[in-house]
VEXKOLBA-459108 format. One record per residue (C-alpha): residue number from 1; residue in one letter; x, y, z. Coordinates in Angstrom, 2 decimals, m for minus. Layout:
<atoms>
atom seq NUM | type A | xx X | yy Y | zz Z
...
</atoms>
This chain:
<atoms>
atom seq 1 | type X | xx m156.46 | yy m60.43 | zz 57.54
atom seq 2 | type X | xx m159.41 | yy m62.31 | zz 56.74
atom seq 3 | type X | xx m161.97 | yy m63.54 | zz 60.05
atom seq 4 | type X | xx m163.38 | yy m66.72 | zz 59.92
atom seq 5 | type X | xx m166.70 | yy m67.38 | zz 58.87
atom seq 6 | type X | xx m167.69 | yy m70.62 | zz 60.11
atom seq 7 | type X | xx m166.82 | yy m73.08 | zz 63.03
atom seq 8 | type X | xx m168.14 | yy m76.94 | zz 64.24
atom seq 9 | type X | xx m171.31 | yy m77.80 | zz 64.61
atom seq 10 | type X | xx m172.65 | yy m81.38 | zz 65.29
atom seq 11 | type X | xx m173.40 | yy m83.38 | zz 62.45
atom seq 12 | type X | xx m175.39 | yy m86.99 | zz 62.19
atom seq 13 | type X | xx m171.83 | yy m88.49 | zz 62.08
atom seq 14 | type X | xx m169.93 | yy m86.55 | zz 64.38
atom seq 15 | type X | xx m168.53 | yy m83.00 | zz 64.00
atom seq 16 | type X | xx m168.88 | yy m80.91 | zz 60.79
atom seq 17 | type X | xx m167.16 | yy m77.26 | zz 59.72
atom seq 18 | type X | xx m169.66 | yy m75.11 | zz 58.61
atom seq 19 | type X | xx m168.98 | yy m71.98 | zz 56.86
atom seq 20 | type X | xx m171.68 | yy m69.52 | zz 55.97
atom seq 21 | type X | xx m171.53 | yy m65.88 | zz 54.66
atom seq 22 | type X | xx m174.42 | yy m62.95 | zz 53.34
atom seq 23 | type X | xx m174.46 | yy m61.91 | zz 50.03
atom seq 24 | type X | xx m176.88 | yy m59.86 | zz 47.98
atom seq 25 | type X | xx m177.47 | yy m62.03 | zz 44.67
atom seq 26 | type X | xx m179.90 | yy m63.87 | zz 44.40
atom seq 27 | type X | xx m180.13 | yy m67.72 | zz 44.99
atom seq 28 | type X | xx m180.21 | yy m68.81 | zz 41.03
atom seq 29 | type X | xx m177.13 | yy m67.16 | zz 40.66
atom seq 30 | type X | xx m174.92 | yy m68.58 | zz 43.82
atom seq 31 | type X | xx m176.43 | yy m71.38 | zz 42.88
atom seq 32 | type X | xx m174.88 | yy m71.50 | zz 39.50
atom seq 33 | type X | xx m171.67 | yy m70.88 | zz 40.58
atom seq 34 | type X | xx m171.43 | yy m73.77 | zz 43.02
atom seq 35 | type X | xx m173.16 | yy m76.26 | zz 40.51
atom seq 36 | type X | xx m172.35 | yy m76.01 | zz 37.02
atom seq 37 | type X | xx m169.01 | yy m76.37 | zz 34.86
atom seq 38 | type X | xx m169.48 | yy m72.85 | zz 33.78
atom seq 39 | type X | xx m169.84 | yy m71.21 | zz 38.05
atom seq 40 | type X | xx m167.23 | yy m73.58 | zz 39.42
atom seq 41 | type X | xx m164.54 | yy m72.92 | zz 36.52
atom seq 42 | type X | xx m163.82 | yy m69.12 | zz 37.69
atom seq 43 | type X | xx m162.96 | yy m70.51 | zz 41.13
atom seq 44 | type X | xx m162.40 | yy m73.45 | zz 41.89
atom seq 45 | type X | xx m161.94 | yy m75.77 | zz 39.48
atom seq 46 | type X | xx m163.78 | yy m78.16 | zz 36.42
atom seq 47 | type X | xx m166.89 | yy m80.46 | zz 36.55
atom seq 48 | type X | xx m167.39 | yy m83.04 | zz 34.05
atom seq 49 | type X | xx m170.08 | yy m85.71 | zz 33.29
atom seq 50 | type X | xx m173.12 | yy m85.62 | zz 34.20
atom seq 51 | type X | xx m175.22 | yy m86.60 | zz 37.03
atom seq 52 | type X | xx m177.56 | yy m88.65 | zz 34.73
atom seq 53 | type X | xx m174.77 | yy m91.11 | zz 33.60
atom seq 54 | type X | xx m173.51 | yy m91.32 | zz 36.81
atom seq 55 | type X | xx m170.23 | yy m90.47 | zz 35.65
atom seq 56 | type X | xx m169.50 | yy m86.71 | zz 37.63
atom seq 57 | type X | xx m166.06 | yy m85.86 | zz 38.28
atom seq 58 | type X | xx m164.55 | yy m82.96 | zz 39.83
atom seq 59 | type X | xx m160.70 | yy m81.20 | zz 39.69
atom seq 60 | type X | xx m159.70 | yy m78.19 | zz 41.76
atom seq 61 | type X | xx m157.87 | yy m76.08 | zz 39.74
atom seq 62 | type X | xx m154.60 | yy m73.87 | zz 41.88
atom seq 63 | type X | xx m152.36 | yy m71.70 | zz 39.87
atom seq 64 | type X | xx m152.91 | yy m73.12 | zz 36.40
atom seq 65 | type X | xx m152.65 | yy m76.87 | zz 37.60
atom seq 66 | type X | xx m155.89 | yy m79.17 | zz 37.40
atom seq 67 | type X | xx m155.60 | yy m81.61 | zz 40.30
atom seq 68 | type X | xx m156.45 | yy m85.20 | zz 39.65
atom seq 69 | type X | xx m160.33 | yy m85.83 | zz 38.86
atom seq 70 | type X | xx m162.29 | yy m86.97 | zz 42.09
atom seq 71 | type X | xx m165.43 | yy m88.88 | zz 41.50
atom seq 72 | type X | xx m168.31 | yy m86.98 | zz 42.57
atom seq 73 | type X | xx m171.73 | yy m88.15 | zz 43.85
atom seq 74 | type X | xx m174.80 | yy m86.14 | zz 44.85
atom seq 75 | type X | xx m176.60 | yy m87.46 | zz 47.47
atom seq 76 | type X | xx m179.51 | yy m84.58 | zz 47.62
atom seq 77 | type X | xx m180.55 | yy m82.04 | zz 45.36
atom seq 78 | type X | xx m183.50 | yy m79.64 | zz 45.79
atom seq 79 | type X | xx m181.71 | yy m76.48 | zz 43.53
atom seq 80 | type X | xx m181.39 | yy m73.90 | zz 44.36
atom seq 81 | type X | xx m181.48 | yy m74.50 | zz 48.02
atom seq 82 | type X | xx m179.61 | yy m77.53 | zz 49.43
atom seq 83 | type X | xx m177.01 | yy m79.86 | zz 47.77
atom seq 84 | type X | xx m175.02 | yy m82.41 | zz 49.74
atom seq 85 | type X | xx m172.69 | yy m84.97 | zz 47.67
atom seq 86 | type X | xx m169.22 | yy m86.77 | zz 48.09
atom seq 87 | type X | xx m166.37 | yy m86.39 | zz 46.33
atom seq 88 | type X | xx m163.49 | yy m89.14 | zz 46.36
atom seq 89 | type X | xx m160.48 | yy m88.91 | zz 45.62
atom seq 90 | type X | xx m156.37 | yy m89.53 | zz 46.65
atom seq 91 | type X | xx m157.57 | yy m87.78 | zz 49.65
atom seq 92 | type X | xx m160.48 | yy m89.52 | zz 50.88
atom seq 93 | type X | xx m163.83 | yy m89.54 | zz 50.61
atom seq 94 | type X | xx m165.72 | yy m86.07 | zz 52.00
atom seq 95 | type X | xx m169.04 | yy m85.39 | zz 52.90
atom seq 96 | type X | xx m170.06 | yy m81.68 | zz 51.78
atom seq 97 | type X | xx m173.34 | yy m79.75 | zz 51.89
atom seq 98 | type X | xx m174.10 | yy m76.48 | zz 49.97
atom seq 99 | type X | xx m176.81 | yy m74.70 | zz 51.74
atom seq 100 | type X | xx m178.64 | yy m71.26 | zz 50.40
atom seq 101 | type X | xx m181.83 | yy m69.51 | zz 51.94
atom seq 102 | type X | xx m183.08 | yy m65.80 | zz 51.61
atom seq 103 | type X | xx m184.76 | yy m63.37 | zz 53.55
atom seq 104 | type X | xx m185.18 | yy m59.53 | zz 53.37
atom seq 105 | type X | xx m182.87 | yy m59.05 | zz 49.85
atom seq 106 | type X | xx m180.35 | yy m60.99 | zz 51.82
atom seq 107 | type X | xx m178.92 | yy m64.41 | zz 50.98
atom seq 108 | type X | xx m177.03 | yy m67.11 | zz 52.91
atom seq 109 | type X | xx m174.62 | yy m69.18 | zz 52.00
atom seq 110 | type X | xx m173.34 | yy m72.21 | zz 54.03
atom seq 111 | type X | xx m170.81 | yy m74.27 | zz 53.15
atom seq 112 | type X | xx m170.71 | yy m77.68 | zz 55.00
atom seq 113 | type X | xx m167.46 | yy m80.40 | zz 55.67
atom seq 114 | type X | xx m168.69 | yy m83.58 | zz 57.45
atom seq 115 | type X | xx m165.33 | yy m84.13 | zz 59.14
atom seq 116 | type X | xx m164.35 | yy m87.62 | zz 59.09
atom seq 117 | type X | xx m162.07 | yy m89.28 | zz 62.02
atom seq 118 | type X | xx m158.46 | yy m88.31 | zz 59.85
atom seq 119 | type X | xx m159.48 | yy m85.12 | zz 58.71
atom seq 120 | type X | xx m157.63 | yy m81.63 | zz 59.78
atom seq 121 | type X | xx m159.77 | yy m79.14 | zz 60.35
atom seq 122 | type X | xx m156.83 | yy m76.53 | zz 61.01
atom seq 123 | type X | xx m156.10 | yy m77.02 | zz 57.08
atom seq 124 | type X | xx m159.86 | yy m78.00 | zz 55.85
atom seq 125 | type X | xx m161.47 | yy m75.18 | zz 57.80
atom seq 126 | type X | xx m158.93 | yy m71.99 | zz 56.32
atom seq 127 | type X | xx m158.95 | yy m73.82 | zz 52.92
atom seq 128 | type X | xx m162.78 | yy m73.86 | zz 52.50
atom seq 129 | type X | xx m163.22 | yy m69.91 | zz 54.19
atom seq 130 | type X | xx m160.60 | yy m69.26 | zz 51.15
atom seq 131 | type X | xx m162.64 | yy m70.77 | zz 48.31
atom seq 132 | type X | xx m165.71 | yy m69.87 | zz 49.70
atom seq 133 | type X | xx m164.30 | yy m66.02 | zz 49.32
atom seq 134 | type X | xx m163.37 | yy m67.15 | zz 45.78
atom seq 135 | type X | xx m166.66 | yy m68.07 | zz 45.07
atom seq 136 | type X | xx m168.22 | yy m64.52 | zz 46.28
atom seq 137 | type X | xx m165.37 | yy m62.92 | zz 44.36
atom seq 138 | type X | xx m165.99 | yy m64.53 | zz 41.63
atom seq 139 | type X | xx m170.05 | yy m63.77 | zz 41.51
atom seq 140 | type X | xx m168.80 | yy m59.83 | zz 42.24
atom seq 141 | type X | xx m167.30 | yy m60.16 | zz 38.99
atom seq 142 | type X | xx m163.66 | yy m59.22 | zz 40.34
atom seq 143 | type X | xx m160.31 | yy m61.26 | zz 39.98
atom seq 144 | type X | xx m160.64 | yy m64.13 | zz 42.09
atom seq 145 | type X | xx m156.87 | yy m64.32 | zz 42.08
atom seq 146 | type X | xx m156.61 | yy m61.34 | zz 44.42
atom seq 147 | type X | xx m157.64 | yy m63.23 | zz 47.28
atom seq 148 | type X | xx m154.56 | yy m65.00 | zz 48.40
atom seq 149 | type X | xx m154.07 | yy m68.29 | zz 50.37
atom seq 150 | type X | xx m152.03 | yy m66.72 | zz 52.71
atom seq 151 | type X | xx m154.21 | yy m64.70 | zz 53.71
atom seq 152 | type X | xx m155.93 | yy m67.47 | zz 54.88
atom seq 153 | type X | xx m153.33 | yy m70.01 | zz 56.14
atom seq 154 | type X | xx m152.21 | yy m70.58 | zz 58.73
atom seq 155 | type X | xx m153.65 | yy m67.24 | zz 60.18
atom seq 156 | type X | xx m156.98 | yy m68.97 | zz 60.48
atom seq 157 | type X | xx m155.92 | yy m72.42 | zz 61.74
atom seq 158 | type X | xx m156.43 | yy m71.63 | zz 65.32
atom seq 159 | type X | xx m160.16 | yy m71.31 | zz 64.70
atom seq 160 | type X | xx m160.59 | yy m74.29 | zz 63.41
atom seq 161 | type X | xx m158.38 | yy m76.68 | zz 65.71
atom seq 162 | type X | xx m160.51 | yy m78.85 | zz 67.76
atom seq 163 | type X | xx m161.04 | yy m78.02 | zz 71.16
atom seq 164 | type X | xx m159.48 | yy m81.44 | zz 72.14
atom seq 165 | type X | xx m156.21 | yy m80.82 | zz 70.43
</atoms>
């Protein structure tokens, strides 16, 4: 069974999950994969637009299915170390960050999930440790479709239900 990653963490607007993991490639290359049509398509889904015409959009993709498109805005870019956008769509609006840094042949990845006031992080938190071992999957080179969502939910719900609940 899969551990968790991540946790909160205070954010400027309240409480945030933040998943990070070590990897060994390089930060061009995680980069890629979490920024452009051609990384995010082995994974997690398709980007299309561009960021010029204002006109991004983004679809997970599950089992085959494209979801429907949610309008995606970048807020900050400095490649290849720190993104942070929103994406809206039937399910809200959500604040996420990609974060990379590197030190000794190492690099880190965080993942970031501004939580707002309706947001589950008992589903959020296990969804986004599963994609985020997608991702690394995926830049391995190996069949992203081995790592299973139920591996990941609900067995790592109880790490990421809030303390208050």
């Amino acid at each position: 069974m899969p551990q968790p990653h991540g946790g909160f963490e205070p954010s400027p607007t309240g409480l945030r999950i933040a998943i990070e993991r070590k990897v060994a490639f390089d930060l061009e290359k995680i980069w890629d994969a979490f920024t452009t049509p051609k990384g995010l398509e082995p994974w997690v889904g398709v980007l299309r637009g561009s960021r010029e015409a204002g006109d991004l959009q983004f679809s997970m993709v599950e089992g085959g299915q494209e979801a429907s498109p949610a309008n995606l805005v970048i807020h900050r870019c400095r490649a290849p170390h720190e993104l942070s956008f929103t994406t809206d769509s039937e399910y809200g609006a959500w604040n996420l960050g990609l974060e990379l840094s590197r030190q000794d042949g190492v690099s880190t990845i965080r993942f970031i999930h501004d939580l707002g006031m309706t947001d589950d992080p008992s589903t959020i938190g296990p969804g986004w440790e599963y994609y985020v071992q997608r991702a690394i999957v995926s830049l391995e080179g190996g069949d992203v479709e081995s790592v299973k969502w139920d591996d990941y939910y609900p067995a790592l719900a109880p790490a990421y239900t809030r303390a208050s609940e």
